[in-house]
N, C-alpha and C positions, 0 to 999 in steps of 0.2 A: 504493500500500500504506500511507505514511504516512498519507492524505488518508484511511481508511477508517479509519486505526487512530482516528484522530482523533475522526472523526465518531461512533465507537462509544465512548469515552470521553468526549466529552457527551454521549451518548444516555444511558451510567450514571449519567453527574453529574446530569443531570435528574430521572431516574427517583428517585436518593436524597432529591432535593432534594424531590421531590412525598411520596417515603413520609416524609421526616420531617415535613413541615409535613402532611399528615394524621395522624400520631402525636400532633402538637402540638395540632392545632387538636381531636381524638378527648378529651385530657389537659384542655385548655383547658372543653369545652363539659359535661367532666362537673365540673370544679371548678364552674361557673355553676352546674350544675344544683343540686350539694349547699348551696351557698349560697343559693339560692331555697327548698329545701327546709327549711331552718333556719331562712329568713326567715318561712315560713308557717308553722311550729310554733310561735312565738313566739304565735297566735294559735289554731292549732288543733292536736287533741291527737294526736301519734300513734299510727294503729291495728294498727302489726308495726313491725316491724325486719328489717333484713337475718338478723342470728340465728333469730327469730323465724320466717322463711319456711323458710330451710335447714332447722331443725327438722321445719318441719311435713311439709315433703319427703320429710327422713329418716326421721317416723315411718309416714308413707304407708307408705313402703317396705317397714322391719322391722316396725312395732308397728303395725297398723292399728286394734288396740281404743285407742290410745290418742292423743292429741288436745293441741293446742294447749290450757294452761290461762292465759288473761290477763284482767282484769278492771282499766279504767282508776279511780283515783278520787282524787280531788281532793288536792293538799297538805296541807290543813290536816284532811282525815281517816287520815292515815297519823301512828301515835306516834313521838310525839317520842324515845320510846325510841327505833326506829327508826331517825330519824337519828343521833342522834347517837350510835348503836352502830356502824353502816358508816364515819362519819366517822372515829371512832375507830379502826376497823380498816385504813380502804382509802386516807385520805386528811388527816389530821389536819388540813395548814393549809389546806382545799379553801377557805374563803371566804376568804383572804388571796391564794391562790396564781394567778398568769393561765393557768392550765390546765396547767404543766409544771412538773416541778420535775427542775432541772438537777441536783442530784446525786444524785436515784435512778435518773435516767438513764444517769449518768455509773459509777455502782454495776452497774448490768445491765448495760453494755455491759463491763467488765471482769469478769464473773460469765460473760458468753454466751463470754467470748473464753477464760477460762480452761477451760470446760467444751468449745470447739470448735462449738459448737451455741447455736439460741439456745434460751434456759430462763425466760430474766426480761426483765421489757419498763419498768420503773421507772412504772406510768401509772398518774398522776393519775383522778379520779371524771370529770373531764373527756374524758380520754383513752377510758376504757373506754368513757363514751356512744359518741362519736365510731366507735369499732371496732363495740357492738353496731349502732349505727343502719344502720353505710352497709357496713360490712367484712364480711371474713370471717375465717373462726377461723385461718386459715394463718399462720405466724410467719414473717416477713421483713421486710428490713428495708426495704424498696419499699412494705411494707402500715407498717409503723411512719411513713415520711417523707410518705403521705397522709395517718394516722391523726392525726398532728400539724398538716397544714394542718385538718383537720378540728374539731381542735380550737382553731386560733386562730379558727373561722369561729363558733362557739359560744361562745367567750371575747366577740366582736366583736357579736355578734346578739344575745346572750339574758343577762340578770342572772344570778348562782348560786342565784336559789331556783327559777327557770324550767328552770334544767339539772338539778337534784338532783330537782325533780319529774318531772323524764320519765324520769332514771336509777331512779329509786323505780318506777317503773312498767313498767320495760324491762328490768329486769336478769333474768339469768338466775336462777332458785332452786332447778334440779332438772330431771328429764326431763322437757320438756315444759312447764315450771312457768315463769312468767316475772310481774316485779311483784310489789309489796307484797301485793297483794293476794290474789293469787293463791296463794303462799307461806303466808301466815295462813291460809287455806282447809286448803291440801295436808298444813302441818304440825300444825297446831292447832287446825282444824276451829273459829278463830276470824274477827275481821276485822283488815284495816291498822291501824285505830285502836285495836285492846283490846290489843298484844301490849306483853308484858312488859319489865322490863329485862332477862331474864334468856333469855326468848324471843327479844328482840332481838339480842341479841349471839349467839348463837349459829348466827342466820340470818345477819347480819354474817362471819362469822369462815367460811360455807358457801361466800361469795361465786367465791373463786379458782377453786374447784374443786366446784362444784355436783352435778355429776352424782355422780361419786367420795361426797360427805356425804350425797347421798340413799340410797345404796346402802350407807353406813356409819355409822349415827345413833348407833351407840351407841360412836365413835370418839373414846377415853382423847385423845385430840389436839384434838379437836373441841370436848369437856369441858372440860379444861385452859384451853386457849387462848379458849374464850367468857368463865370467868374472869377473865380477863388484861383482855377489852377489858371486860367492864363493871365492871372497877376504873377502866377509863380514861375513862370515858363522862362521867362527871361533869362533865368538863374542855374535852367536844367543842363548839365552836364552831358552831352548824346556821345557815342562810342563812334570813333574816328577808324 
C-alpha cells in the first residue's frame, strides 16, 4: 500500500514537472517570437496589430458596412504638430525616458488599489505600442508584467523615432480608425502632414479613449483639455 502510494506521488510529481516546463518553454518561445518580430520591424513596416485584427473581427461581426481604416506613411510626412501634441499629452519625457516611468506607475497602482479594480495603467508611448502591437485590451496585471517585457524589447531593438513612427501609425483614433493617417482622412477629410496645431491636439487629447471622442466630438472636455495640450506643445521634445 505504501509502495503504491509512493509510486503515484511520482507519477504527480512528474506529471507537474512536464506541465510546468511546457508552461515554460509555451512563455519562453512566445517571448523569442515577439522579439524577432520587433527585430524585423526595425526594417519592415507593420501591416495590423493585435488591436487592429480584434477590431476587424469585431466589426465583421456587429458593423459589417464598416471596415478597417489604416493607411501607412512615412515619418517625416506626419506634422510635427502631431507629434508633438501626443507627446505632450500621452508622454512628455518619451525621448529621455527607457520606456517606463516608475512613478506613474507607482500613481496607478495606488489609484487601481484605492478604486479595488484596475482603472489606470501609468504607460508610457512605449508601453501602449507594446499593448497595441502584441496584447489585448483586457486589464490585468499578467497582461501589464508582458506589456512591460514588451517594452524593454523595443527600448532594446529600435531608436525612439522608429517606435513613435509605428505608434503614429498604429494607434487607435476611433471605430475602426487606426494611424495618423487615417485619423486626418476620418476627421478632417485632410492628410498626416496638413493637420493643424489645433487639429493636433485634439486628436492627441482622443487618444485614451477613442471610440467614446468619436461618438462625442462636440465634448466641453474634449475642447477644454485640447486647449490645455496645445499651450503645452511648444515645449514637446519629438524624436529626431
Amino acid at each position: 500500500m505504501t509502495k503504491a502510494k509512493g509510486a503515484k506521488g511520482r507519477g504527480t510529481g512528474r506529471w507537474l514537472i512536464y506541465v510546468v516546463s511546457v508552461v515554460v518553454l509555451a512563455w519562453l518561445s512566445t517571448q523569442v517570437y515577439y522579439f524577432g518580430q520587433i527585430a524585423v520591424w526595425n526594417f519592415v513596416d507593420p501591416q495590423s496589430t493585435a488591436f487592429m485584427r480584434s477590431d476587424a473581427w469585431r466589426l465583421a461581426q456587429d458593423r459589417p458596412d464598416l471596415s478597417i481604416a489604416h493607411e501607412w506613411v512615412p515619418y517625416e510626412r506626419i506634422s510635427r504638430n502631431l507629434k508633438r501634441a501626443i507627446i505632450a499629452s500621452e508622454d512628455a519625457n518619451f525621448v529621455n525616458n527607457n520606456g517606463y516611468e516608475t512613478d506613474a506607475i507607482l500613481q496607478a497602482w495606488e489609484k487601481n488599489k484605492a478604486r479595488g479594480k484596475i482603472v489606470a495603467g501609468g504607460s508610457t508611448i512605449t508601453q501602449q505600442l507594446a499593448r497595441n502591437l502584441f496584447l489585448s485590451r483586457e486589464k490585468s496585471y499578467i497582461r501589464k508584467g508582458q506589456e512591460l517585457i514588451i517594452t524593454w524589447m523595443l527600448e532594446t531593438l529600435m531608436d525612439k523615432q522608429r517606435i513613435f513612427e509605428i505608434y503614429l501609425n498604429s494607434v487607435e483614433w476611433g471605430n475602426g480608425v487606426y494611424g495618423a493617417q487615417a485619423a486626418a482622412r476620418y476627421y478632417y477629410r485632410s492628410s498626416a502632414s496638413q493637420l493643424s496645431a489645433w487639429q493636433s491636439a485634439r486628436l492627441a487629447v482622443m487618444l485614451p479613449r477613442p471610440k467614446y471622442f468619436d461618438q462625442h466630438r462636440g465634448s466641453s472636455f474634449l475642447t477644454q483639455r485640447a486647449g490645455v495640450i496645445a499651450r503645452r506643445m511648444g515645449a514637446a521634445e519629438v524624436p529626431r
